[in-house]
RODO-2510 file (C-alpha; in nm, 4 decimals, decimal comma):
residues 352
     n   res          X          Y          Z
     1     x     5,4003    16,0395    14,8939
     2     x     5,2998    16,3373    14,6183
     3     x     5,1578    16,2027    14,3069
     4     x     5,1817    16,3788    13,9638
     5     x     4,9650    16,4166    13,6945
     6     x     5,0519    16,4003    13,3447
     7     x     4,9256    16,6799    13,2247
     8     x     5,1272    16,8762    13,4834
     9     x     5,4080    16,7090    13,3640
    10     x     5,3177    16,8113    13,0109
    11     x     5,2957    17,1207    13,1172
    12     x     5,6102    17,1465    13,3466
    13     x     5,8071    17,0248    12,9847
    14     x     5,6255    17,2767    12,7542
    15     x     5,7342    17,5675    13,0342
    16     x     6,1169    17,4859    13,0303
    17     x     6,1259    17,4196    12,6384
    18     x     5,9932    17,7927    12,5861
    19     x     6,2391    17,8894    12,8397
    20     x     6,5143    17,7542    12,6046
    21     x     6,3781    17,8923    12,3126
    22     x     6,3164    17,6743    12,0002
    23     x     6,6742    17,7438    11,8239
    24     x     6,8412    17,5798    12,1301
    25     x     6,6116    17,2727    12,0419
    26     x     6,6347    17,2668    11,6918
    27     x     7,0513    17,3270    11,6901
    28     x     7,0726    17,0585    11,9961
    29     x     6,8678    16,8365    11,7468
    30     x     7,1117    16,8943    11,4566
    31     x     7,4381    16,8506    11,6281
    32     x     7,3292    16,5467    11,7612
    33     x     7,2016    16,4077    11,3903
    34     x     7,5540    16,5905    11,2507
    35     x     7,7492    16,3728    11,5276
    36     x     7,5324    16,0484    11,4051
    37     x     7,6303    16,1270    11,0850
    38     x     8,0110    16,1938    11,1102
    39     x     8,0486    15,8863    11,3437
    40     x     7,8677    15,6378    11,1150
    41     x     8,0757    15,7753    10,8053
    42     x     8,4025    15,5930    10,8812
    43     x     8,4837    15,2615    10,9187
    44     x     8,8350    15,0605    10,9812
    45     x     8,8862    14,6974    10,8475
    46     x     9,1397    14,4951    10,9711
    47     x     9,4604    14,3153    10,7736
    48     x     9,2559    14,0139    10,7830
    49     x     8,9613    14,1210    10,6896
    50     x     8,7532    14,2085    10,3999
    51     x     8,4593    14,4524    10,4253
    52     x     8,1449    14,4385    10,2377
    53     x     7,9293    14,7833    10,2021
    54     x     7,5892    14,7694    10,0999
    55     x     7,3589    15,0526    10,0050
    56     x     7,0186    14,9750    10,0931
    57     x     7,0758    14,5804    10,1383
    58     x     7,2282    14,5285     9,8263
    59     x     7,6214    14,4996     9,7983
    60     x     7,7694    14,7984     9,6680
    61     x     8,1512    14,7228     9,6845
    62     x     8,4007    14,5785     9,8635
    63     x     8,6920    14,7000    10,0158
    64     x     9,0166    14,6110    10,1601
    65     x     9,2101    14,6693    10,4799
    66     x     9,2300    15,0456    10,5900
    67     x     9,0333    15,3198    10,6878
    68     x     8,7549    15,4136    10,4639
    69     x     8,4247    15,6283    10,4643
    70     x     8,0844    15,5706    10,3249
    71     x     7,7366    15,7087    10,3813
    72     x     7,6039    15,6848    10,7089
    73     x     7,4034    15,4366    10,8734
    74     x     7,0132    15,3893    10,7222
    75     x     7,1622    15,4243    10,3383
    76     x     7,5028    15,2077    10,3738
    77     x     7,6006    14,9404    10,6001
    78     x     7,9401    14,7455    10,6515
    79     x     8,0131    14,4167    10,7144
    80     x     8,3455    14,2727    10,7828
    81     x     8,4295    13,9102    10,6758
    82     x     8,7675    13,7455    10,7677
    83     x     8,8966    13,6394    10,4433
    84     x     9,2758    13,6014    10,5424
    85     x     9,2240    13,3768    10,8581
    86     x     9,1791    13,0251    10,8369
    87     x     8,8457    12,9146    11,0781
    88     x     8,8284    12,5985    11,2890
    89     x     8,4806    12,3585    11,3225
    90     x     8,5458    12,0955    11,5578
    91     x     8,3392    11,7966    11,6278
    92     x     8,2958    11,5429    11,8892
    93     x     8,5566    11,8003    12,1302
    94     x     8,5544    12,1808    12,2205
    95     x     8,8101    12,3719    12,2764
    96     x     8,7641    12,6859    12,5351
    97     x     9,1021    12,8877    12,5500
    98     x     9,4805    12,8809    12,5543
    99     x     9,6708    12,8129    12,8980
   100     x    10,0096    13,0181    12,9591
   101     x    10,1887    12,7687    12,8066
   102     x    10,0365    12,8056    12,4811
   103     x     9,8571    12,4547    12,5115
   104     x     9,4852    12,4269    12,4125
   105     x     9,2352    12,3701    12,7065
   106     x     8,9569    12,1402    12,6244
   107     x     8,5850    12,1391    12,7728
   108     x     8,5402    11,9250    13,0390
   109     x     8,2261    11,7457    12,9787
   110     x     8,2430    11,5360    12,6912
   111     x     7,9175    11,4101    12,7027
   112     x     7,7830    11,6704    12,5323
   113     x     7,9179    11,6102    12,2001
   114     x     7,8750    11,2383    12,1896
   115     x     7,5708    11,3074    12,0057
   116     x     7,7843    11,4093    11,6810
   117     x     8,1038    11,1992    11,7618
   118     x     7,9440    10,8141    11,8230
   119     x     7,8981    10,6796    11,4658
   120     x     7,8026    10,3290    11,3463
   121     x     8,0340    10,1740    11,0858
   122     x     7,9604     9,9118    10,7759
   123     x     8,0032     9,6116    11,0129
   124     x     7,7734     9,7226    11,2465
   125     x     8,0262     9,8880    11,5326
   126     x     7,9916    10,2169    11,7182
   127     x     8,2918    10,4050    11,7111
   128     x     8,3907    10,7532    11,8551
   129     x     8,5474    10,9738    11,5742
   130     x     8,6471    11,3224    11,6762
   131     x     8,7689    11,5580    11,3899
   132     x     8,7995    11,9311    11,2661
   133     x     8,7618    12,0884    10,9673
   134     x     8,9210    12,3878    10,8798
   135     x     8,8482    12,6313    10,5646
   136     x     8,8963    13,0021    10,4758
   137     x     8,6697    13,2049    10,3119
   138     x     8,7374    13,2991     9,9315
   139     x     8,3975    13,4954     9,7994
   140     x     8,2917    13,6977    10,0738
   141     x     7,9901    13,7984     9,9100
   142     x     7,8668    13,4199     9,8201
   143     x     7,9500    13,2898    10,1924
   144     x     7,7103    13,6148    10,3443
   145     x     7,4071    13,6042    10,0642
   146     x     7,4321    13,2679     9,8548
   147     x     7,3745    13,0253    10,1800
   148     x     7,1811    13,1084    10,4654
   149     x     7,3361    13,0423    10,8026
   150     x     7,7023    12,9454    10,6491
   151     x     7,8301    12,8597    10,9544
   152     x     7,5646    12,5808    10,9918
   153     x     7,5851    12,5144    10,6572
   154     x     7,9418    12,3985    10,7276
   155     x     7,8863    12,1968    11,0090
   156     x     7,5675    12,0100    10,8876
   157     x     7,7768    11,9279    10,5494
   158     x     8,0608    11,8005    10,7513
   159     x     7,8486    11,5704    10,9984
   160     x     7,6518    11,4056    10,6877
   161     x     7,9245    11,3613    10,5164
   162     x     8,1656    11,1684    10,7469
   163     x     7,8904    10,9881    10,8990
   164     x     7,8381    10,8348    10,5213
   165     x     8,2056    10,7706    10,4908
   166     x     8,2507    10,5966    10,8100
   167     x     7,9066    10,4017    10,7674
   168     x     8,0602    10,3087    10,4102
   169     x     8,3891    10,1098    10,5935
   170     x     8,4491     9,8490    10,8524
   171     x     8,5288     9,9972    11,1846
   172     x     8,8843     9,8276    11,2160
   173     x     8,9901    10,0029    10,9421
   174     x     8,9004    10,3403    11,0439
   175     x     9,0011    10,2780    11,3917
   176     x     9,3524    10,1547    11,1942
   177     x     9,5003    10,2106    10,8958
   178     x     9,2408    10,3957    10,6989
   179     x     9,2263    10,6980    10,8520
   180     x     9,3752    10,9002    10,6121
   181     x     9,1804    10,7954    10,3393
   182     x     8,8733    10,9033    10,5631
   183     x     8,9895    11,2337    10,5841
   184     x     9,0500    11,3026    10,2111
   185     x     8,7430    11,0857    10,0539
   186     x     8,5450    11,4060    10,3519
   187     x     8,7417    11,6718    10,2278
   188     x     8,6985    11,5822     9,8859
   189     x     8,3217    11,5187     9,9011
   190     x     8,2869    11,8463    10,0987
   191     x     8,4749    12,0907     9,8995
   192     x     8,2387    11,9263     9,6173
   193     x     7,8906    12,0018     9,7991
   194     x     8,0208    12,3544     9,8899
   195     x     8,1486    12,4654     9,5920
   196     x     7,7604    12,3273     9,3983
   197     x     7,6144    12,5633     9,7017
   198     x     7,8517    12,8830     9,5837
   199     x     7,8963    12,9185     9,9480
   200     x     8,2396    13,0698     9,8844
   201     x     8,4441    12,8765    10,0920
   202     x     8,7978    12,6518    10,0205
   203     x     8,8641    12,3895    10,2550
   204     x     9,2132    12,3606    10,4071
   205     x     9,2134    12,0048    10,5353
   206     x     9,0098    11,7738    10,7212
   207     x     9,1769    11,5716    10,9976
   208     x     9,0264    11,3508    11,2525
   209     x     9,1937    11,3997    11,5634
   210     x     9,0847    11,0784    11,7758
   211     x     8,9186    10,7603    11,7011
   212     x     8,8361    10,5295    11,9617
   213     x     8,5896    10,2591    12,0771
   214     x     8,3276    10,3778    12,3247
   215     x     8,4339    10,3036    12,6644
   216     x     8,2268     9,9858    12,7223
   217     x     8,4218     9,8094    12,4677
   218     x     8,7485     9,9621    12,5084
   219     x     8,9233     9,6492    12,6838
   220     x     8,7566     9,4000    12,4529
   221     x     8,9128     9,6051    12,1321
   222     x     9,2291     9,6659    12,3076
   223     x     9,2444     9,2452    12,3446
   224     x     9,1733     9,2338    11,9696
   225     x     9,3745     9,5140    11,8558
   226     x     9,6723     9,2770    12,0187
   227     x     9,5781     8,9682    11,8528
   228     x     9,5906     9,1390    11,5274
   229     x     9,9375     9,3172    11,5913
   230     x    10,0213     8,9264    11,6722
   231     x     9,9370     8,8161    11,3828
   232     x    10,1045     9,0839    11,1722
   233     x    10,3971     9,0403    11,3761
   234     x    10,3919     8,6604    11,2674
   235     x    10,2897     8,7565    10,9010
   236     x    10,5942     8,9610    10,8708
   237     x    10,8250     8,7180    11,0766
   238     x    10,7670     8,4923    10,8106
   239     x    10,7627     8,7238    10,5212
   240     x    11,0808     8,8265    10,5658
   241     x    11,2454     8,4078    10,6331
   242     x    11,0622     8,3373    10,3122
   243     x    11,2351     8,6947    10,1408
   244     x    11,5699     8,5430    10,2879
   245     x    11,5202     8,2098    10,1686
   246     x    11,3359     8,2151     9,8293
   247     x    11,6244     8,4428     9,6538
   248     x    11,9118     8,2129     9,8231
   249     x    11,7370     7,9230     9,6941
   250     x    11,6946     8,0620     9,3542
   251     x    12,0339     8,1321     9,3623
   252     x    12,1925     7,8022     9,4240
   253     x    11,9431     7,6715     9,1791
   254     x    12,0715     7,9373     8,9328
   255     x    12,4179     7,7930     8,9796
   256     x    12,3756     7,4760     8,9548
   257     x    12,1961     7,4875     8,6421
   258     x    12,4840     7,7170     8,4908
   259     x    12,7726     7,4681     8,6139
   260     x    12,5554     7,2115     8,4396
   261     x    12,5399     7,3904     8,1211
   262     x    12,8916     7,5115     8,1302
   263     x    12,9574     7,1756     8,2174
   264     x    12,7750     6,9763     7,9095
   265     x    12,8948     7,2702     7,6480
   266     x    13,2578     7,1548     7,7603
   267     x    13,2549     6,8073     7,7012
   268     x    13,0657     6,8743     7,3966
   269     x    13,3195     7,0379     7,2435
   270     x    13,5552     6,8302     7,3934
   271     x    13,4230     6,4982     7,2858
   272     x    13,3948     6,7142     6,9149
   273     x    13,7204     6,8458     6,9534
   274     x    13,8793     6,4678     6,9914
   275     x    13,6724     6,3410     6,7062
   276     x    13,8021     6,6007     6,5065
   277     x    14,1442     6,4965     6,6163
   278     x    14,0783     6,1358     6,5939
   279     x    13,9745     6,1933     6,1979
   280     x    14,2771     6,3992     6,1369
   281     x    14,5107     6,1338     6,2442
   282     x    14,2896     5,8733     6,0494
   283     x    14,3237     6,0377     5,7476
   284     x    14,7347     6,1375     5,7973
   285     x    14,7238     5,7234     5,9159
   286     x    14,5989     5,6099     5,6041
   287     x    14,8161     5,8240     5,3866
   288     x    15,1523     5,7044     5,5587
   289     x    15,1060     5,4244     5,8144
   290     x    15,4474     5,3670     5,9086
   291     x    15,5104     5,6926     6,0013
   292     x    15,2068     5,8070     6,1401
   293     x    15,2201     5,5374     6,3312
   294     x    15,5803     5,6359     6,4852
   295     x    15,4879     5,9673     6,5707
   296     x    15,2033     5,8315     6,7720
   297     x    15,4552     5,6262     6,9544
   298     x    15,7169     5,9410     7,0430
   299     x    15,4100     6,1503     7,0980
   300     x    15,3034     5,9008     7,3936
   301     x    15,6264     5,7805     7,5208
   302     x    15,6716     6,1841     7,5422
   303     x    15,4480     6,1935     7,7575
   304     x    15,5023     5,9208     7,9812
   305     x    15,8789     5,9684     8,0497
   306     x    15,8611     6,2906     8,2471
   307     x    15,6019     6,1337     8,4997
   308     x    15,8313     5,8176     8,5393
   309     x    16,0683     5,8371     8,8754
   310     x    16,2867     5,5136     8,7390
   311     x    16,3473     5,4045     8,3762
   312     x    16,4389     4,9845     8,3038
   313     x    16,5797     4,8786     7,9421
   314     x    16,5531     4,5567     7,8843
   315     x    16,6810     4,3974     7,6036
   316     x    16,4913     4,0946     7,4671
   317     x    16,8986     3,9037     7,3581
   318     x    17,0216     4,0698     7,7375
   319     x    16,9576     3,8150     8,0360
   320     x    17,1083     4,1022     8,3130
   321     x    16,9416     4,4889     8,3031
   322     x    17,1585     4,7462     8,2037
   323     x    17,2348     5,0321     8,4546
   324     x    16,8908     5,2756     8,4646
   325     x    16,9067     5,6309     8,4753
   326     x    16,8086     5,8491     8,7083
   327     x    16,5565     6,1216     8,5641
   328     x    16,6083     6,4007     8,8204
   329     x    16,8461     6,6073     8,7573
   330     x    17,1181     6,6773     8,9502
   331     x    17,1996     6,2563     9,0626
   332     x    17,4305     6,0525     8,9255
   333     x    17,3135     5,6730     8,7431
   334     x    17,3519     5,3568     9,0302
   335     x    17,4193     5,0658     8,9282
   336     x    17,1254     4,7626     8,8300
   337     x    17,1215     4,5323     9,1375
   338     x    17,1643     4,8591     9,3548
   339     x    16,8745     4,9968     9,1408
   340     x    16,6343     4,6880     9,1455
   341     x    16,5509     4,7612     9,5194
   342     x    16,4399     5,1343     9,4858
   343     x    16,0352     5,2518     9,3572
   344     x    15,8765     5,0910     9,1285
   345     x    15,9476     5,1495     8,7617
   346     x    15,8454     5,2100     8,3818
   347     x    15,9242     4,9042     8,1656
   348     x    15,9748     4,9999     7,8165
   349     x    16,0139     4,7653     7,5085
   350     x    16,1495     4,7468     7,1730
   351     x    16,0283     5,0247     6,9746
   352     x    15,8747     4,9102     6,6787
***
């Protein structure tokens, strides 16, 4: 096998650049540089994108979506940030792509992000809490220069923070009812940290997608999850008897106390409306006996007669009763002894 030296190499290089000729060199030398230069002049951003162009490291300008030039590579630089698209940090899951059917396809091993989903509640309980964050970029200049590592930033703000949440309540009520609350008392806490970091970033919402016991204790919670729906179920069972009943039993009580009332302010005035009467009738009484005292005896026999169904007059010189007559109209008068068989009568005596 030959070897070479390099100074024969040298040389060999030397004899086929004089061959070429220097202009060759030096015009092979500028088109190249002139190529550099037109490529690295022109730059595209995207609808969803913002660009930021710095000159020498420090931001120049930004611009918007469209084609644009700028100086070439060395003096200006371009970097794109995607202000219109809202980003996704998930934690305690990972999602890897989209199937066919448009359905997200998780990573199998789930192991791997127990480290940031197991979390240990106020009363002492491990729970699995799986969540996402979501956010869109406002300042593109504050979320590239203000915060090193943004990304991170993100993701270590949103781990502290709903670990201190979660450790703050009892792990039934996360698991339960208070999920939602979790979710806004994180956003709210977050979009408070970020916005004291001028990171330049708006959150959209923070959900958690799953919360679950570990798998250990899944049956035992599942056990106690029923007794508590049991006694919920019982709570409002009798919730709603005592709804029914209470308001029916007002009711009737209502009632009764109105009849009562209605009742007493009736014979009130009653009883004052016949001692009214009663003094009228004294007074006319003591004016004119005699004839007060006849009108109180037509005013009652007027009211006895039409109630009567036989009428006897008996005369106190008259051994035999005279023929009665019949107060129904529409019969004729019988005579006495046919008469002293039939219902029961009024006996009426001389009028005063």
């Amino acid at each position: 096998m030959p070897t070479y030296d390099s100074e024969d190499i040298l040389d060999e290089l030397r004899k086929r650049a004089a061959a070429l000729g220097s202009r060759r060199i030096i015009a092979g030398i500028v088109g190249a540089l002139l190529l550099i230069f037109l490529w690295s002049t022109w730059f595209t951003v995207q609808p969803e994108e913002t660009g930021i162009v710095q000159r020498f490291g420090a931001v120049n300008r930004t611009v918007g979506p469209g084609l644009h030039f700028k100086f070439p590579d060395g003096i200006e630089r371009v970097r794109l940030v995607p202000t219109a698209r809202v980003l996704k940090v998930e934690f305690g899951f990972g999602s890897v792509a989209m199937d066919a059917g448009g359905r997200t396809q998780y990573a199998p091993d789930r192991k791997a992000f127990k480290d940031v989903s197991l979390m240990l509640t106020g009363d002492l309980n491990v729970i699995d809490v799986q969540w996402i964050v979501q956010y869109r970029i406002e300042d593109p200049v504050r979320y590239l220069f203000r915060v090193r590592e943004s990304p991170q930033t993100i993701r270590d703000i949103a781990e502290a923070v709903m670990r201190r949440v979660v450790g703050n309540r009892v792990g039934s009520d996360v698991l339960t009812v208070g999920r939602v609350a979790v979710s806004t008392e994180v956003k709210e806490e977050m979009q408070k940290i970020l916005s004291d970091y001028e990171t330049g970033v708006r959150l959209v919402t923070v959900e958690l997608q799953d919360v679950t016991p570990p798998d250990p204790v899944k049956p035992a919670f599942n056990e106690v999850n029923e007794a508590r729906q049991d006694r919920e179920r019982t709570i409002n069972q009798a919730q709603e008897q005592a709804n029914r009943e209470i308001p029916k039993a007002r009711g009737e009580a209502t009632r009764t106390i109105t009849e009562a009332e209605g009742y007493a302010v009736e014979r009130v005035n009653r009883a004052n409306g016949e001692a009214t009467r009663f003094r009228a009738i004294l007074a006319e009484y003591q004016r004119a006996p005699e004839v007060t005292r006849r009108r109180l005896y037509l005013e009652a026999i007027g009211s006895i007669l039409p109630e009567a169904k036989a009428l006897y007059i008996v005369d106190s010189d008259q051994k035999a009763l005279l023929p009665w007559l019949r107060l129904e109209s529409g019969e004729m008068p019988a005579a006495a002894g046919k008469g002293s068989g039939q219902a029961e009568g009024v006996k009426g005596g001389k009028q005063p």
